[in-house]
Structure formats: structure tokens, C-alpha cells
Phi, psi and omega in degrees: 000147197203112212255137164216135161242154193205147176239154175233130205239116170246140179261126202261128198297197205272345147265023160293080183248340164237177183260023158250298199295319260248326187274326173259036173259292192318321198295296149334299193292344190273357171269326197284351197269327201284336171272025190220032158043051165236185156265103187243155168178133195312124194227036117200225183055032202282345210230016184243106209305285202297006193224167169209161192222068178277176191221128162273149196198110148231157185227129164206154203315345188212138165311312199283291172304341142291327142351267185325280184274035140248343160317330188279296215280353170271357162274347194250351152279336173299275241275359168268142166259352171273357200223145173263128195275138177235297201192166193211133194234132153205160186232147162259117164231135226239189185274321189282345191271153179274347161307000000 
């Protein structure tokens, strides 16, 4: 069994001035990430309009096959165009780890 994680630092456009508008960028990407049968969800920046911080989570049977599916959802937070891609952290962990 095999958990790949990814955090995604997104920049939010410039009119994300409250944290209602901030919610109806986030909001979208965390449904559209969520069809790719993973677990996503913001886990910082909470309290900052431009920036959003999500976390991604899938577990599957072969590495290679968890890749693929964060290889999918960072290209499809890469390919929006309202929101700027900043960095992307991601870890594989595996059977063998100690984590």
C-alpha cells in the first residue's frame, strides 16, 4: 500500500478581498480535486484572502499509481487560470516507512 501527498500554495486573484470571496476559488478546486477520489482539503492560510494552502491525500495499491494521481490533480490546479500555481510539496510513503 502506498499514501502520495502533495500541498499546493496557490495564489489567489487580486480580487479575493474577503474570505467569502476566497471561499468561492477554494471551494470549486476542492470539489473538482475530489473527483479524482482523493482527499483534499485547505489545511492553511486560513485566515489570508491571496494565498490558499490545500493538501491532497491518495492511497493506492502501487506507487506508480498514486503519481498518476497527483501527477493529475497538479496538472489541473497547474491548467486554472484564475488561481497561480506557487509550489507544490509532495511525499510518497510506502510500506516500509516508519512514518
Amino acid at each position: 500500500m502506498f499514501t502520495e501527498t502533495a500541498v499546493f500554495d496557490l495564489l489567489l486573484p487580486s480580487d479575493s478581498r474577503s474570505l467569502k470571496q476566497k471561499r468561492s476559488y477554494v471551494r470549486p478546486i476542492l470539489a473538482m480535486l475530489k473527483k479524482y477520489e482523493v482527499s483534499a482539503a485547505e489545511v492553511g492560510f486560513h485566515d489570508l484572502h491571496g494565498r490558499a494552502l490545500l493538501g491532497v491525500a491518495v492511497v493506492a495499491a502501487e506507487a506508480a499509481q498514486a503519481r498518476a494521481v497527483i501527477d493529475t490533480c497538479e496538472n489541473q490546479m497547474a491548467g486554472r487560470p484564475e488561481v497561480e500555481l506557487l509550489s507544490v510539496k509532495r511525499r510518497l510513503y510506502g510500506d516500509g516507512d516508519d512514518e
